[in-house]
LOTIFI-229420 format. One line per 5 residues: number of its first residue (from 1); their letters; for each residue z, x, y of C-alpha. Coordinates in steps of 0.1 Angstrom, whole numbers, always signed. Each point is the difference from the previous one (the first is absolute). Layout:
N
NUM = A = Z/X/Y; ...;
! end
This chain:
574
1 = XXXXX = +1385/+1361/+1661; -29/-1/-28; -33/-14/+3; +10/-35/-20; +27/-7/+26;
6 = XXXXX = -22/+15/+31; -29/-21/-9; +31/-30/-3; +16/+2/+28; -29/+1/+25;
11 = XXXXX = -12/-29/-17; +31/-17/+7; -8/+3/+39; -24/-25/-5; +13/-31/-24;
16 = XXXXX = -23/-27/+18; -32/+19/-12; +16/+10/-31; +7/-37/-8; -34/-9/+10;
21 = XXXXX = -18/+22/-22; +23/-8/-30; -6/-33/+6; -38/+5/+6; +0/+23/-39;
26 = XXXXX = +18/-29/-16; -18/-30/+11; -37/+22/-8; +10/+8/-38; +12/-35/-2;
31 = XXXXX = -31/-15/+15; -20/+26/-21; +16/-11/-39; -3/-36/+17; -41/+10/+2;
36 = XXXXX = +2/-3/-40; +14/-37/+2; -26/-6/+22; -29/+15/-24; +18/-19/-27;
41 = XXXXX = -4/-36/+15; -35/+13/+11; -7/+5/-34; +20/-30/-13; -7/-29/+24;
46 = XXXXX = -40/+18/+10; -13/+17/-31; +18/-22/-28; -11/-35/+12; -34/+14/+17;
51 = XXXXX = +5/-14/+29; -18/+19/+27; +20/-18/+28; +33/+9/-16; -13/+32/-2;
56 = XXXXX = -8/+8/+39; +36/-16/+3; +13/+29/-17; -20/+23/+16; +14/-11/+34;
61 = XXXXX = +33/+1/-13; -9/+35/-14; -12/+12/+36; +34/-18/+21; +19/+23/-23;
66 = XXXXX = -22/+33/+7; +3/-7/+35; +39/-3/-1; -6/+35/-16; -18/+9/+22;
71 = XXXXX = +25/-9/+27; +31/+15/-18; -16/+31/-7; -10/+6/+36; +35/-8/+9;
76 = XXXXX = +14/+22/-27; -23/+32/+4; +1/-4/+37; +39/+0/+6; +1/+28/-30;
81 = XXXXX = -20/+24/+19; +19/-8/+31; +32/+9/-16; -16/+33/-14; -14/+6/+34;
86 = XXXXX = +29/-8/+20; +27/+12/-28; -26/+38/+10; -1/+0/+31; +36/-9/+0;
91 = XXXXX = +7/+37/-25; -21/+19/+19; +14/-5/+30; +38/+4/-18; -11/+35/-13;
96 = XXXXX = -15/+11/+36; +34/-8/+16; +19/+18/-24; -23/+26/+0; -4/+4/+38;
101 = XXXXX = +35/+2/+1; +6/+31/-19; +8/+34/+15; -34/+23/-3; +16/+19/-24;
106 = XXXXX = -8/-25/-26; -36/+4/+12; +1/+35/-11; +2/-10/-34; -23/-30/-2;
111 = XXXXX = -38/+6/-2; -15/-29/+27; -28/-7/-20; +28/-9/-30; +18/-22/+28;
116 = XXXXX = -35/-16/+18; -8/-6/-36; +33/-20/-10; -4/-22/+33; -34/-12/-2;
121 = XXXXX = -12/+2/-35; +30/-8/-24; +8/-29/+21; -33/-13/-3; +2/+5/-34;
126 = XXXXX = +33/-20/+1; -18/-28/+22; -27/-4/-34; +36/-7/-20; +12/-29/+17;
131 = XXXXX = -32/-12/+16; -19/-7/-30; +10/+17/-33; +34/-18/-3; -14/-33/+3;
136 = XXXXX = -30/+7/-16; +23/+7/-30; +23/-25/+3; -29/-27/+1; -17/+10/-33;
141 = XXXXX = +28/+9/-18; +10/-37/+5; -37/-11/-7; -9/+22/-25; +29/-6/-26;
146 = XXXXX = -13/-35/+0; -33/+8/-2; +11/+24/-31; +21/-28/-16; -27/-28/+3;
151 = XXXXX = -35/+20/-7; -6/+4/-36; -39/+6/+4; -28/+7/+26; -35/-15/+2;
156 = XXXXX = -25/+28/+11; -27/-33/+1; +0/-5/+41; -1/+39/+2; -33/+1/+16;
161 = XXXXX = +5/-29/+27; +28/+21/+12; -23/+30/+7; -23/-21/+20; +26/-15/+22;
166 = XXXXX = +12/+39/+6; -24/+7/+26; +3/-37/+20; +38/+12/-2; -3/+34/+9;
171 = XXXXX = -24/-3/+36; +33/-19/+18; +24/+24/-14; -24/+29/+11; -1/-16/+34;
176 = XXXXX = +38/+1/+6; +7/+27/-17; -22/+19/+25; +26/-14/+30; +28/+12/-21;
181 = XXXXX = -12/+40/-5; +0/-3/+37; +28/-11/+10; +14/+25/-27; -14/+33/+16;
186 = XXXXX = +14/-18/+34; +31/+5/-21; +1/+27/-11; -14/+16/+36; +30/-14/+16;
191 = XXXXX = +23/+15/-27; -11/+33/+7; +10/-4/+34; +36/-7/-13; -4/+28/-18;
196 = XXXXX = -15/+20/+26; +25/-10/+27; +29/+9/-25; -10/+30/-7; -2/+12/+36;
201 = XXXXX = +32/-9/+5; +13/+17/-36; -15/+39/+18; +8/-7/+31; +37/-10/-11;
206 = XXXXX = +19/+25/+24; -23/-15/+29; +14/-37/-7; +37/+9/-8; +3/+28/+31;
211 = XXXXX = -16/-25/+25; +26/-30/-19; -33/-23/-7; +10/-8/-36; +0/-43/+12;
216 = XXXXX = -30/+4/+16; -24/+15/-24; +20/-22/-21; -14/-27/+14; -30/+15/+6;
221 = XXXXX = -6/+2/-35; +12/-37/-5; -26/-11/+21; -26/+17/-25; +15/-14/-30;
226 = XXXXX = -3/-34/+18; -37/+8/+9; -10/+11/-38; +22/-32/-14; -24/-25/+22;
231 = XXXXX = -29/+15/-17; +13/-6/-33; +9/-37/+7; -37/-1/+9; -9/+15/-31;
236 = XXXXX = +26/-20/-22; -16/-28/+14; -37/+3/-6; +10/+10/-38; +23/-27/-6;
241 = XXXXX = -28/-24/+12; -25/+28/-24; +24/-11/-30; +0/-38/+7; -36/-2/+4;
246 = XXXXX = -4/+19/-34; +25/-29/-15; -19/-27/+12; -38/+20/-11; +16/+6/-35;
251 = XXXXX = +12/-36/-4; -35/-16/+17; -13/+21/-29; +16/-10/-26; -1/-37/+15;
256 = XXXXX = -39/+7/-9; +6/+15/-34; +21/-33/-4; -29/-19/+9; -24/+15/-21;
261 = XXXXX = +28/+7/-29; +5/-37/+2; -38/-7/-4; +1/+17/-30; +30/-14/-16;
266 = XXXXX = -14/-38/+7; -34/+15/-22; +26/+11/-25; -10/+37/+4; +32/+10/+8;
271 = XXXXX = +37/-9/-7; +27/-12/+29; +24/+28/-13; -25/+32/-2; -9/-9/+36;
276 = XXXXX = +37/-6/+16; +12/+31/-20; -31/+21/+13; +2/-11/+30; +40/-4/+9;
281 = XXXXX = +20/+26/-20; -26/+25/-12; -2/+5/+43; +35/+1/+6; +10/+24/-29;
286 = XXXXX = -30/+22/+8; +6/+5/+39; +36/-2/-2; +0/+32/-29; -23/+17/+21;
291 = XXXXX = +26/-1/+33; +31/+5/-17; -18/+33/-15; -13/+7/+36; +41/-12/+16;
296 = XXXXX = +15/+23/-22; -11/+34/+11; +4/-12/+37; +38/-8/-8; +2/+36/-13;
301 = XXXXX = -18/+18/+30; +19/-23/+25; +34/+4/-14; -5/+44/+1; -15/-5/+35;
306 = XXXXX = +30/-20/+9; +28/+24/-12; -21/+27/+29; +5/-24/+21; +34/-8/-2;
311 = XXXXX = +11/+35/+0; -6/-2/+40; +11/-33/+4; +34/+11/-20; +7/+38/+25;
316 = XXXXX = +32/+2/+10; +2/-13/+36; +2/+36/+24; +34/+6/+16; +4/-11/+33;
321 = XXXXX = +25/+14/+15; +23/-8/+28; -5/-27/+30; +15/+21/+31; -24/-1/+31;
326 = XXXXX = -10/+24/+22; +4/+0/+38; -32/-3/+16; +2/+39/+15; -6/+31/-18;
331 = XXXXX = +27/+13/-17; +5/+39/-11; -7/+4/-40; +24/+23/-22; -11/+14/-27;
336 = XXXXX = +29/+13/-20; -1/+21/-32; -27/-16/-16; -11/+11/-36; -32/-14/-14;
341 = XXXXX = -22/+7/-32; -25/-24/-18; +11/-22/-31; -33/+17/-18; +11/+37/+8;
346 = XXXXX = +40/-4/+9; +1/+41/-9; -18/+6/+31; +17/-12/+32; -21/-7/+28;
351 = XXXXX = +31/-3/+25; +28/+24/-1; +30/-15/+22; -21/-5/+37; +24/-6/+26;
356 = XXXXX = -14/-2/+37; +1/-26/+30; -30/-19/+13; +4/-5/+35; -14/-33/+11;
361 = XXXXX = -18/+3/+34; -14/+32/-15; -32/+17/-18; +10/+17/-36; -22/+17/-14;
366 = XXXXX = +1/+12/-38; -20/+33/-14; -1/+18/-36; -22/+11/-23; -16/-26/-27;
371 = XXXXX = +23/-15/-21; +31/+8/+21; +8/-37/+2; -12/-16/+35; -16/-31/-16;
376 = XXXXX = +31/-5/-26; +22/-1/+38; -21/-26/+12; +2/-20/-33; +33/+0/-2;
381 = XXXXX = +4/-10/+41; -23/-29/-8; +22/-8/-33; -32/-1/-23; +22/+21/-21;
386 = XXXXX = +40/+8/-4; +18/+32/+7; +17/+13/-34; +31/+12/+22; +9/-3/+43;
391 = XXXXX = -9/-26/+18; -20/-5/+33; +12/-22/+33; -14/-20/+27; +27/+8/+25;
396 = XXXXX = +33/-9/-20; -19/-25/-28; -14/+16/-31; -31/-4/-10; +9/-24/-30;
401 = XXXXX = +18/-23/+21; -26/-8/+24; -23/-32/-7; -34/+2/-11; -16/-13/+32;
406 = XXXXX = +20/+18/+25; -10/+29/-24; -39/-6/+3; +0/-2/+42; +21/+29/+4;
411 = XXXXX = -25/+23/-15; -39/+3/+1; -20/+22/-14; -30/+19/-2; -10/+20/-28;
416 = XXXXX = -26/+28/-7; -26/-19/-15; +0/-35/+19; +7/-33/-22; -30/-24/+13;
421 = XXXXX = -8/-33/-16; -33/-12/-7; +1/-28/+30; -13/+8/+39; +15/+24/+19;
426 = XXXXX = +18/-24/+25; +20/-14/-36; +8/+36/-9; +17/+8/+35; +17/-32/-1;
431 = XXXXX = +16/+6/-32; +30/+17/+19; +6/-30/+18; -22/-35/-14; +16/-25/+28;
436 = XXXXX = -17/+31/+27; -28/-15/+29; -33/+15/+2; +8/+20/+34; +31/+13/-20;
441 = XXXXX = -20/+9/-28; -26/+19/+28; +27/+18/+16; +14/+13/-31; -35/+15/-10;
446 = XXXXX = -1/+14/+38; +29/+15/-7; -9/+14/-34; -36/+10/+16; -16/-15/-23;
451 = XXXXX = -16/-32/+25; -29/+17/+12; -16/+8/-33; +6/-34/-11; -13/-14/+30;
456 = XXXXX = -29/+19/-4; -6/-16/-39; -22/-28/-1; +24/-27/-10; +28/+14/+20;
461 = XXXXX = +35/-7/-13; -15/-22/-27; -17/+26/-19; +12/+5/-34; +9/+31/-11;
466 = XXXXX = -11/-5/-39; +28/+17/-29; +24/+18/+12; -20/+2/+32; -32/+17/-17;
471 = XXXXX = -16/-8/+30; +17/+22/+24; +7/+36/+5; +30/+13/-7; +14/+5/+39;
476 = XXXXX = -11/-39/+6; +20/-6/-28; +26/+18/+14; +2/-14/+30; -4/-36/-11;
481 = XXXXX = +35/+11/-24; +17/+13/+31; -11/-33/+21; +15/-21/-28; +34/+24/+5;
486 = XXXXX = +0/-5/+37; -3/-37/-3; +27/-4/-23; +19/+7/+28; +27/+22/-26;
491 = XXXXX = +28/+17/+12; -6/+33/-19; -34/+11/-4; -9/+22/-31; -34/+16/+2;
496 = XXXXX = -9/+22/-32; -25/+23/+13; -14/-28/+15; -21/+20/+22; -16/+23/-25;
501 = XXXXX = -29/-18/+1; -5/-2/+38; -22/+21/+21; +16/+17/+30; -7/-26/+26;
506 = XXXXX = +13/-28/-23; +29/+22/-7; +10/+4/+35; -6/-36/+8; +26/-9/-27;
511 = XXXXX = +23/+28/+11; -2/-16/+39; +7/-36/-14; +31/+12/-22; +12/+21/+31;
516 = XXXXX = -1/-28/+19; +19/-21/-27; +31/+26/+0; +30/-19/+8; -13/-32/-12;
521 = XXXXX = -7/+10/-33; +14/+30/-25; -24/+22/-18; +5/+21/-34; -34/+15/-4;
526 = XXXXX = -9/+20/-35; -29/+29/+19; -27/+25/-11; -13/+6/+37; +21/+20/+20;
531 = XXXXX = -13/-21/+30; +17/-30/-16; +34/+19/-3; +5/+23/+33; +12/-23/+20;
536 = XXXXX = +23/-19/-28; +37/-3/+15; +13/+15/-36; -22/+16/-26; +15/-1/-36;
541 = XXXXX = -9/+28/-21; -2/-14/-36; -4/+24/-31; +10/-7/-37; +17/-33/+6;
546 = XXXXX = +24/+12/+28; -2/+1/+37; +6/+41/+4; -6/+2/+40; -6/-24/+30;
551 = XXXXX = -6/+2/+37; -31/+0/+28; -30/+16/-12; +5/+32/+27; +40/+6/-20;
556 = XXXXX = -14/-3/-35; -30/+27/+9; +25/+20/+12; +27/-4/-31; -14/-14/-29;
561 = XXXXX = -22/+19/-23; -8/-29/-19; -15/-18/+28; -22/+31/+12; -8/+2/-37;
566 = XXXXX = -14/-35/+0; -21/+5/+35; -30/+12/-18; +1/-32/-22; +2/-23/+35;
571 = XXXX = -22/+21/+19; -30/-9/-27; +4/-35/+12; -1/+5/+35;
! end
């Protein structure tokens, strides 16, 4: 889809307002070539028979007609920028759910700066477009080519009248444009929260596809684009009534130069036509050169900013598999010959032909050296990425056959470096589960042992943890990730050294709540401590990209070199 037909077709969502504004851009340039009849009776019926009384007829007439300006043009600018602000908001939230949507290994390649950039800025750039440029142009190209055709010299003589009026314009311009910076920086504030909470969700992607909360922070981040579209309609507002009260200044103005002109054309001092052509075309011409100039670069800048924009809006939509359900119990997981290597190095596999059974009901734990392919496992589980050969099953079902959502509450996870958002700590925990109460929230942290050091913060639960919670050490953090895991209420749990950042007391603590969890809930844990793995049902040994020995920790120090090999390694994180 190109930018022309974008920009087209989200116009088209909204004819009414279309209609209106069209309406509202024809009825102004018609009332604004009508303004030179006007000045032409003025001068004929006023000036030519030097009758004053005639004259302030004319001048009435000549203010009903600014005024009906006045009107349309409010009614025209206002329903513009609504249609560039809704046509926006309407893009931006487009490219975040096609975005959101992808697997994280388009992330990978995608800077998200580039991508926060695209969202917020280019579509405010394209919200300038239809807001104000493309009737801007529209209106003086119709005004201006008659200004052109009928203007065939200026009078510089009421020059100096203009620049006294400037200032008696300027001071209620000044005062309303003051309202309008503000309610621009409110703008702008609440578009970087849009941006802000996009981005979030953008690094944190594996959090909001693992826990299968791609609707909610969808909505989540509707209810932001809904929030920074309100302030906008405020600011539309207050410069659409900015514009009309310059219309009615200008025109009181030149109502005053009229006046005066008029004076001066009784005394014989001046001619009828040097003062309507002055006055009428000399002002249109002028202004509407000096826009279309201005209009012109603005297309150009909008229309680049709009091809970024729609290559989100135009992804391809990601694959989504099968729709089989899952029964509500664990089920064991095969794992049969499965071959893996990235599309960036394909030379180099990761995963050379795994096969092994995950026993549900059971704690698997997975060791090897750096590199030997532990995370890539747990990727391919959570189906953030696709295996280039073999295939994994959930009891009899393959992966690919299962449906998104069973998907996403069969699994939680918890990584090595916990995914927090920027919100409190009691939002963070419920992330697993949004719909969850406060006590199950509390219990979950219990669990976790994470509710005594936030009980002990001074805003409890409701204390925000800053960026990628800043605020917090790295066990909190921890703990607060494995609370969220717990209250997902998953099936399989998957902890990626989730414990490496625990002391020895939390450690335990953890260990006691997923020993008392056995049964109830399967565990595949990837480990560096060797008090994390000793007591593992099965212990997979993992080197190169193949599984090359398996069994309790006591049979694999007795038979496998690799695993004695890789003791020093765990023993450093004990």
């Amino acid at each position: 889809m190109n930018p022309l037909r974008l920009i087209g077709e989200q116009l088209g969502r909204y004819p009414r307002q279309l209609v209106i504004a069209c309406a509202a851009l024809l009825v102004t340039a018609g009332v604004t070539l009508t303004l030179g009849q006007g000045i032409r009776w003025v001068v004929d019926r006023g000036l030519g028979q030097n009758d004053l009384a005639d004259l302030k007829l004319g001048l009435a007439v000549l203010m009903v007609i600014s005024l009906l300006m006045a009107v349309g043009t409010f009614v025209r600018f206002y329903m513009m920028s609504w249609l560039g602000e809704r046509v926006s908001a309407d893009l931006r939230q487009r490219a975040f759910d096609r975005l959101i949507e992808q697997p994280p290994g388009y992330f990978d390649q995608h800077l998200s700066g580039e991508i926060m950039s695209r969202i917020t800025a280019d579509t405010t750039i394209l919200q300038s477009l239809i807001g104000s440029a493309i009737s801007m142009a529209l209106r003086n190209v119709l005004t201006s080519v008659g200004g052109l055709v009928m203007m065939l010299a200026t009078s510089p003589r009421l020059t100096l009248l203009i620049l006294i009026a400037v200032p008696c314009v300027l001071a209620p311009i000044l005062f309303l444009g003051r309202r309008v910076r503000a309610l621009s920086r409110a703008s702008q504030d609440t578009l970087a929260d849009v941006g802000q909470n996009a981005g979030e969700a953008i690094q944190e992607i594996k959090t909001v596809q693992a826990f299968g909360q791609i609707e909610y922070i969808k909505a989540q981040f509707g209810e932001r684009v809904e929030s920074a579209f309100a302030v906008a309609r405020r600011r539309i507002f207050q410069r659409s009534l900015l514009i009309a009260a310059v219309i009615v200044l200008v025109f009181a103005a030149l109502s005053l130069m009229l006046w005066v002109g008029g004076g001066d054309v009784i005394a014989g001092t001046m001619s009828p036509g040097d003062l309507s052509a002055f006055v009428f075309y000399a002002l249109l011409v002028a202004l509407g050169a000096a826009t279309l100039a201005e209009v012109t670069s603005e297309v150009q800048r909008a229309i680049g900013a709009t091809e970024r924009l729609a290559e989100f809006v135009n992804l391809s939509a990601p694959h989504h598999y099968g729709h089989t359900s899952l029964p509500s119990q664990a089920q064991d997981i095969k794992i049969q010959d499965l071959h893996f290597s990235y599309p960036q190095r394909p030379e180099q596999p990761v995963l050379k032909g795994l096969s092994i059974e995950l026993k549900a009901g059971q704690t698997t734990a997975v060791v090897g050296p750096s590199g030997a392919g532990k995370s890539t496992l747990f990727d391919l589980l959570l189906r953030f990425r696709a295996p280039d050969r073999g295939q994994i099953l959930i009891g009899d079902t393959d992966l690919t056959q299962i449906s998104e959502q069973d998907l996403r509450r069969y699994f939680a996870i918890v990584p090595q470096q916990p995914s927090l958002f920027s919100s409190s700590i009691r939002e963070n925990i419920a992330f697993g589960r949004p719909g969850a109460s406060d006590s199950e929230i509390q219990e979950a942290a219990q669990a976790a042992g994470a509710d005594s050091f936030i009980q002990s913060l001074p805003q409890g639960y409701d204390t925000r943890v800053g960026e990628r919670g800043v605020q917090l050490s790295g066990g909190q953090r921890q703990r607060i990730a494995i609370a969220r895991a717990l209250l997902h209420q998953a099936r399989w749990l998957l902890l990626d050294e989730a414990t490496s950042a625990l002391d020895s007391h939390s450690e335990q603590r953890i260990q006691q709540t997923l020993f008392g969890l056995r049964g109830r809930i399967s565990t595949l844990v990837i480990a560096h401590r060797i008090s994390t793995i000793e007591d593992a049902d099965q212990i997979l040994v993992l080197e190169a990209g193949a599984f090359v020995d398996r069994g309790t920790h006591v049979e694999l120090l007795e038979r496998s070199a690799v695993y004695r090999q890789l003791q020093p390694s765990l023993e450093r994180f004990s």
